[in-house]
Rosetta silent file (secondary structure, phi, psi, omega in degrees, C-alpha in Angstrom):
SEQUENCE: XXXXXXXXXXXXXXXXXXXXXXXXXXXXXXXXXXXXXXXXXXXXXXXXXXXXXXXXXXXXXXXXXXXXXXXXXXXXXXXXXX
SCORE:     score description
SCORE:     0.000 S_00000001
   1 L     0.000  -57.621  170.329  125.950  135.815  126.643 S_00000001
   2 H   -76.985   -1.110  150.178  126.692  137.903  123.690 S_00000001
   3 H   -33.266  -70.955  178.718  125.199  135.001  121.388 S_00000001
   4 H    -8.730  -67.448 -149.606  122.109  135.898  123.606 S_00000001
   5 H   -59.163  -43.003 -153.752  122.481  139.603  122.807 S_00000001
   6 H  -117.070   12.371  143.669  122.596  139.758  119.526 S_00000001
   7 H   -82.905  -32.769  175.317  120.076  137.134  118.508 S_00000001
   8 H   -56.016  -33.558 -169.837  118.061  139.107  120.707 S_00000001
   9 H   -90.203  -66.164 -132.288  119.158  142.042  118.326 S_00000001
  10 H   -81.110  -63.030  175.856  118.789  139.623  115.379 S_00000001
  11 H   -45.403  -48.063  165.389  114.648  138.731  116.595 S_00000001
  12 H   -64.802  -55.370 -156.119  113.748  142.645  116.917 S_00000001
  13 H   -62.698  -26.270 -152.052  115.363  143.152  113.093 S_00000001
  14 H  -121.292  -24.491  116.854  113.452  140.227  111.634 S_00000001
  15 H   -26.212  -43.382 -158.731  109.989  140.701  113.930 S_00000001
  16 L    57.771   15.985 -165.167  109.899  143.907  114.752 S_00000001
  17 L  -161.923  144.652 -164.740  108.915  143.450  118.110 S_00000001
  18 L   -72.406  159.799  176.203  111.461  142.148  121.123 S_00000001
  19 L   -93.774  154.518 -159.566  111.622  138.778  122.242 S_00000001
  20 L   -85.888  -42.795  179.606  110.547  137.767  126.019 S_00000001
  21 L  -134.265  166.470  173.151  112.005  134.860  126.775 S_00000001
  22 H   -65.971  -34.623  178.726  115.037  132.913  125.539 S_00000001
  23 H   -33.594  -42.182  171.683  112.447  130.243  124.198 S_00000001
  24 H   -29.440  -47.982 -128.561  111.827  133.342  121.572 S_00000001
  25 H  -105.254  -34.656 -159.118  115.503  132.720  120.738 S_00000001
  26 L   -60.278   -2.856  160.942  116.609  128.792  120.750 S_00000001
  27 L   -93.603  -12.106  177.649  116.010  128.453  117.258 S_00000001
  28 L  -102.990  -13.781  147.419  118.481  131.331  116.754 S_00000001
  29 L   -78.261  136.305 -170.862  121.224  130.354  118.948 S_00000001
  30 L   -86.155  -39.774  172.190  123.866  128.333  117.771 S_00000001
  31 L   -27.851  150.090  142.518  125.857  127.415  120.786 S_00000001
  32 L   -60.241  -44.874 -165.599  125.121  124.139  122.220 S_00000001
  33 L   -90.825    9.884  163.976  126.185  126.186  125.269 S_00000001
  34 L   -52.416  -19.261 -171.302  124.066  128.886  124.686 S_00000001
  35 L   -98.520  -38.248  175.642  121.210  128.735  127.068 S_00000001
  36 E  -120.329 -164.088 -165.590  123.750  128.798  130.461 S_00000001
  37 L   -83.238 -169.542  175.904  127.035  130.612  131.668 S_00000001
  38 L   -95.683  -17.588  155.903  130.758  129.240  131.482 S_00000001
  39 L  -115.278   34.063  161.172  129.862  127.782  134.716 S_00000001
  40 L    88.689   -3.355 -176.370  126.872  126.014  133.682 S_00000001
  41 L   -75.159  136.780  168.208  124.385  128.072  135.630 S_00000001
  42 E   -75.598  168.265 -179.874  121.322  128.808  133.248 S_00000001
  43 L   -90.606  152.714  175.645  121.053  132.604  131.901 S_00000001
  44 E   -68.923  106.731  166.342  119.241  135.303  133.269 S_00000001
  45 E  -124.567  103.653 -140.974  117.045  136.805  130.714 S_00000001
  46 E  -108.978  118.012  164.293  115.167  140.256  131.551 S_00000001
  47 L   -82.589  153.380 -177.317  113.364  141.187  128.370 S_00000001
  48 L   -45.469  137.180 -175.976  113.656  144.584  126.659 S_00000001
  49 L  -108.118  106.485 -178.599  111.978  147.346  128.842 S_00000001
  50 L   -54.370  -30.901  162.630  111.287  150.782  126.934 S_00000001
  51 L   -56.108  -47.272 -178.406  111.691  152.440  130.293 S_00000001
  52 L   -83.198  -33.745 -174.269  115.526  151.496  130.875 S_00000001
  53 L    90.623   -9.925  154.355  115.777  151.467  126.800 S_00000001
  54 L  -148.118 -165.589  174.416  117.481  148.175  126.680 S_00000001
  55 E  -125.706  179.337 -175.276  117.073  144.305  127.874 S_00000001
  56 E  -134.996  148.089  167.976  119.564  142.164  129.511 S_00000001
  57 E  -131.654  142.937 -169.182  121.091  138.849  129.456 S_00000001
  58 E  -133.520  148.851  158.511  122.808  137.889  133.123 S_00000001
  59 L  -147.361  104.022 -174.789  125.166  135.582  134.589 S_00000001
  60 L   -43.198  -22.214  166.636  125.366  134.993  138.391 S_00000001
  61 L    92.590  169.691  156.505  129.259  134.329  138.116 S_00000001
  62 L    13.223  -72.560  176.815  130.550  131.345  139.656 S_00000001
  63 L   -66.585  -16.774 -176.154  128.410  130.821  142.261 S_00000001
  64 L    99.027  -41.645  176.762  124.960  131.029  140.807 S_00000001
  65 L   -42.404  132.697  136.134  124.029  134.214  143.155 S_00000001
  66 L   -24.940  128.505  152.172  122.879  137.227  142.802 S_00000001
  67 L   112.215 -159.129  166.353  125.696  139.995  144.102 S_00000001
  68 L    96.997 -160.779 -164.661  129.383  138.542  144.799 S_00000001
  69 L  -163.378  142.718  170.839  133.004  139.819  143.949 S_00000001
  70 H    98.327 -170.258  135.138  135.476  137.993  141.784 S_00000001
  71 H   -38.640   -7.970  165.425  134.448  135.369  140.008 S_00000001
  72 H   -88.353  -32.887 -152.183  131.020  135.120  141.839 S_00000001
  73 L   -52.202  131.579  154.888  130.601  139.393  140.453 S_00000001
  74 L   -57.694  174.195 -173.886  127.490  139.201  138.321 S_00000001
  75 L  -149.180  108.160  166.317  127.795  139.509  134.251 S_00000001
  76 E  -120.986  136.039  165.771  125.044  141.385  132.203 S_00000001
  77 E  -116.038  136.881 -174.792  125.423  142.062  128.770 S_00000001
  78 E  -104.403  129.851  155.239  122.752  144.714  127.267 S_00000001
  79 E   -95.367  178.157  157.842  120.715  144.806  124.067 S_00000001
  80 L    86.080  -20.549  177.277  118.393  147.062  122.589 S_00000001
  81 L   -82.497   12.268 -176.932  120.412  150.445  122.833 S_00000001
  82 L   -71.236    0.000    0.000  121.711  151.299  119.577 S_00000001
């Protein structure tokens, strides 16, 4: 997820303009495992919004879901806010 982030970071610097989807990105991630979670779920990717002032990359936890507690508890990591 924080590959995600900061290619995401990496795309605005070298563009100038944010990217939308992870497709933007898959030449700039390195991961093999880049594209889903640690449990294999693909990632959630909510491109930067000038109204909130950053984007997101998400992971449903465990379960896939939206919501949960534990290991199901969502995971977002945020770009865009420096």
């Amino acid at each position: 997820m924080n590959g995600v982030s900061e290619a995401s970071e990496f795309y605005h610097d070298e563009h100038k303009t944010w990217p939308q989807s992870l497709a933007d990105l898959t030449n700039l991630i390195y991961c093999e495992r880049g594209l889903v979670d640690g449990w294999g779920h693909p990632l959630i990717y909510q491109p930067f919004d000038p109204a909130k002032g950053y984007g997101a990359v998400i992971s449903y936890g465990r379960d896939g879901k939206p919501g949960g507690t534990g290991e199901d508890a969502d995971l977002e990591v945020r770009f865009g806010g420096r």
